[in-house]
N, C-alpha and C positions, 0 to 999 in steps of 0.2 A: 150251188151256193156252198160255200166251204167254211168254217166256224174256227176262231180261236178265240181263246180266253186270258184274261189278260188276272191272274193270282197272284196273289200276295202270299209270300211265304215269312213265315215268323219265326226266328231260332233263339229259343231262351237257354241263356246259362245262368249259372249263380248271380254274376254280379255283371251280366248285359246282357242285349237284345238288340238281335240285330235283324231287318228287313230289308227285301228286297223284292220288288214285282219283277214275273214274269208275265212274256208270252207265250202260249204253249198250243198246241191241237190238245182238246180234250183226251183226259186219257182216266178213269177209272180207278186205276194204282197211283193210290199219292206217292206211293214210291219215285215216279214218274217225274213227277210233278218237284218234287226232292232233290230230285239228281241234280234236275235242269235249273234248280235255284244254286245248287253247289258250282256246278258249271258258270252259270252268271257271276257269281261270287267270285270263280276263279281267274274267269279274265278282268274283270274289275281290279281284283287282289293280289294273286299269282295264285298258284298251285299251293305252293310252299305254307302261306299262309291259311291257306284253306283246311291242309294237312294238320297244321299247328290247331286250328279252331273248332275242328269237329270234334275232338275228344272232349269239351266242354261242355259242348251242346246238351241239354236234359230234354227237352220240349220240341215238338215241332208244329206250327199250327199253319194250317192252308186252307184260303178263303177266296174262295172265285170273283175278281172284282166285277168284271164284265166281260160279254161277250163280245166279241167282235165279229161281224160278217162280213165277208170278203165276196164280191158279186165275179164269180169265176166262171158265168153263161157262155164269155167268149174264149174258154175252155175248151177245145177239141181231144177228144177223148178218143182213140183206137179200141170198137168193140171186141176186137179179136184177141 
């Protein structure tokens, strides 16, 4: 059974807020979890704009909405 989480990430500036959920594999380092909002952001955005909007950013908050199970049993796996 293999698990992803479905996080909302929160980026506060002075004078907006902007969200957007991800899908992610668990990861530890919100760092992680950061990147892959930037990335969504970018292909939503462009690059350009993303470049433009992080020097803004003060705040970053990340909240696990849910997990997601994925039944992956008819998975074949090479032990070797």
């Amino acid at each position: 059974m293999s698990n992803t989480i479905m996080t909302d990430v929160l980026f506060a500036a002075d004078h907006f807020i902007m969200v957007t959920t991800i899908e992610t594999t668990f990861s530890p380092d919100q760092r992680d979890i950061e990147q892959a909002a930037w990335e969504r952001l970018a292909d939503e955005y462009g690059v350009d704009w993303v470049n433009m909007t992080k020097p803004f950013i003060k705040q970053v908050s990340i909240e696990v909405a849910t997990v997601v199970s994925t039944d992956d049993s008819d998975v074949y796996t090479d032990p070797a």
